[in-house]
Structures are given as structure tokens and as C-alpha cells.
KOLSESE-518547 format. One record per residue (C-alpha): x, y, z; residue in one letter; residue number from 0. Coordinates in steps of 0.02 Angstrom, whole numbers, plus 50000, padded with zeros to 5 digits. Each point is the difference from the previous one (the first is absolute). Last residue first. Example, Ala and Ser with C-alpha at 12.3 -4.5 7.8 and 13.67 -1.06 7.14 Angstrom:
% residues 2
<r <50684,49947,50357>,'S',1>
<r <49931,49828,50033>,'A',0>
//
This chain:
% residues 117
<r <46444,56889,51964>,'X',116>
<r <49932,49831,49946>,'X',115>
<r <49832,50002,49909>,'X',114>
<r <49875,49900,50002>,'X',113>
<r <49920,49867,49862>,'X',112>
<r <49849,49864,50076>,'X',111>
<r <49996,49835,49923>,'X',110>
<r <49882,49860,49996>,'X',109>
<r <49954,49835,49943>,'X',108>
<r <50184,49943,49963>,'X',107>
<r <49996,49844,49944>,'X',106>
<r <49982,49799,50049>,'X',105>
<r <49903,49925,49857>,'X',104>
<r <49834,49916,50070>,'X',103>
<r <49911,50037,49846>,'X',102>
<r <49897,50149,50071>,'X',101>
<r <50141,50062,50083>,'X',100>
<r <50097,49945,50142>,'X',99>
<r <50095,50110,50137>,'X',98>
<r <50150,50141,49990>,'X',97>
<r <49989,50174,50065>,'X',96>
<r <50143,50133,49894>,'X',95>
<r <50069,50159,50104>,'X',94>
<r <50065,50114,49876>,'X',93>
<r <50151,50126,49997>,'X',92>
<r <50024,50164,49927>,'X',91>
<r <50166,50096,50058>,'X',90>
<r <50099,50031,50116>,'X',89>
<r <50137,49855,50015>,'X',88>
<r <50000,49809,50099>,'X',87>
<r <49902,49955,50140>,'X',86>
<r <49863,50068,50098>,'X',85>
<r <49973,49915,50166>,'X',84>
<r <49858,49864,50004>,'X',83>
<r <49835,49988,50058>,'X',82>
<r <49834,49905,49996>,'X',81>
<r <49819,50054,50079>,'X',80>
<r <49886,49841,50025>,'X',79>
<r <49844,50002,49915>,'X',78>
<r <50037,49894,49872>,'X',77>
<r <50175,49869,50036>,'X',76>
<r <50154,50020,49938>,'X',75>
<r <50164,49875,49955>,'X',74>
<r <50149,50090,49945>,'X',73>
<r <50086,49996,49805>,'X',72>
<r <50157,50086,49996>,'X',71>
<r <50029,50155,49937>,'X',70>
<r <50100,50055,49854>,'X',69>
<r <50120,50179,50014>,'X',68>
<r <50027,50131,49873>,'X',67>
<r <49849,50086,50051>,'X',66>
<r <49904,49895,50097>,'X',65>
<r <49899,49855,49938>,'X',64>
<r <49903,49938,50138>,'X',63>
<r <49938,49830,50039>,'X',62>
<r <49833,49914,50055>,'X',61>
<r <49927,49848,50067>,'X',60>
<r <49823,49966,50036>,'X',59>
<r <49887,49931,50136>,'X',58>
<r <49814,50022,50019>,'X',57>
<r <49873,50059,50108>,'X',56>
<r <49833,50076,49892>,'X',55>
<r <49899,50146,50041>,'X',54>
<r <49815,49961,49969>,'X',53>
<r <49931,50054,49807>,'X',52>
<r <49960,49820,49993>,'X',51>
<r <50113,50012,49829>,'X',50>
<r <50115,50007,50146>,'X',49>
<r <50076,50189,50055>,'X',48>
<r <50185,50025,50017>,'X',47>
<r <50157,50068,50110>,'X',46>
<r <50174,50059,49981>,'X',45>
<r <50084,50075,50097>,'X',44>
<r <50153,50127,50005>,'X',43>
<r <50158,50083,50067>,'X',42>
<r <50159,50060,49927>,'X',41>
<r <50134,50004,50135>,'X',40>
<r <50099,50181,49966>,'X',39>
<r <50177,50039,49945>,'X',38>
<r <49933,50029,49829>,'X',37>
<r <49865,50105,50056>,'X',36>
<r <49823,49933,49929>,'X',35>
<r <49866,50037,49907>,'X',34>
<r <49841,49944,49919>,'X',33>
<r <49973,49925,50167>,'X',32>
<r <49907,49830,50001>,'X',31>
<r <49850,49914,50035>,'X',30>
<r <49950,49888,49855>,'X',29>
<r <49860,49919,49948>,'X',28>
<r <49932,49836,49934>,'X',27>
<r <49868,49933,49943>,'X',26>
<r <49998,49812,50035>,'X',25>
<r <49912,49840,49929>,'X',24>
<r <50057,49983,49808>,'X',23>
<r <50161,50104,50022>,'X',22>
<r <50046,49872,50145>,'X',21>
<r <50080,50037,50150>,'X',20>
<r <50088,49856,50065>,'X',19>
<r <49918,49864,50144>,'X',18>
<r <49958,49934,49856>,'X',17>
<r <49968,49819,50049>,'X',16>
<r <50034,49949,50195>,'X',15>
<r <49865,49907,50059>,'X',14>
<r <50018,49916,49813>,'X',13>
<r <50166,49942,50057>,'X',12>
<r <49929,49957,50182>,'X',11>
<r <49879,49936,49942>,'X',10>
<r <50079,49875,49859>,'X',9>
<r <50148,49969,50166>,'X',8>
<r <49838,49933,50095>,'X',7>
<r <49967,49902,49846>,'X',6>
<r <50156,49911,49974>,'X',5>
<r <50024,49957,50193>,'X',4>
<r <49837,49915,50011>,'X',3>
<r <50028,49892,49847>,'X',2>
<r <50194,49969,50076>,'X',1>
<r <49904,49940,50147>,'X',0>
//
């Protein structure tokens, strides 16, 4: 039994692996104004091809450094369109998308700059 239960948790694990983005796997892109009002909701997605060429679905998290302000990390997901109300002053600010590189290194993958008005 505990043979049994050892392997199904092995699939399930390896069911599981890199559910992330991944540099190596992933091209990524970024929907996003290059503007927005500082008492606005900034709105974007992100989304990505395979090395298949065929969009990928993966999760991600990401954070936002406003100006004068530090965001906290939130959970995302490609394809699916995230948002959040402007924080902190006018000013340039920069969304920053987290996953795994190459050497399986959590970083930021991507970023996309805006400005706050």
C-alpha cells in the first residue's frame, strides 16, 4: 500500500511539474496600456506561444512597482485579463511577470513600463 501510495503521489507531482512559465518553453507578451490615470484600475494580460508555436496556458505571479509605493506579489494566469487600481504617485511605474528560467531560478521573465498620470 504505502508502494502504491508513493507512486500515485510521484504522478501526481510530476502531473503537476511547471505549471510556471518558463523562459525555456514560453514567449511571452504583454497586453497593457502605456498609460494610465492615477485614479484609474490598470488593466492587462498576459499571454504566450509554446516552442510548438500553439498558445500556451500557464500560471504566473506578478507585482507592480508604483511610484513611491511596492506591490505585492498576486497569482496570474495567461490568457486571463488581470486588474488592479493604481496606487501610489504619477509617475513611471512597471508591471514585472515572474516564472522559471532556463535554470529553474524563479525571476522576473517579463516587464512592461506605463505611465501613471
Amino acid at each position: 500500500m504505502k508502494t502504491l501510495t508513493t507512486a500515485l503521489l510521484l504522478a501526481v507531482t510530476l502531473a503537476g511539474c511547471r505549471p510556471w512559465a518558463w523562459t525555456a518553453e514560453h514567449k511571452l507578451s504583454i497586453n497593457a496600456p502605456a498609460r494610465v490615470s492615477s485614479k484609474g484600475t490598470f488593466y492587462f494580460t498576459v499571454t504566450a506561444l509554446g516552442n510548438d508555436g500553439q498558445q500556451a496556458s500557464f500560471a504566473y505571479q506578478w507585482t507592480i512597482q508604483w511610484v513611491g509605493v511596492e506591490g505585492s506579489k498576486h497569482k496570474g494566469k495567461s490568457g486571463v485579463t488581470e486588474k488592479i487600481s493604481v496606487k501610489g504617485g504619477v509617475g513611471k511605474a512597471l508591471l514585472k511577470i515572474y516564472g522559471y528560467d532556463a535554470h529553474e531560478d524563479w525571476v522576473e521573465i517579463a516587464n512592461h513600463a506605463f505611465d501613471v498620470e
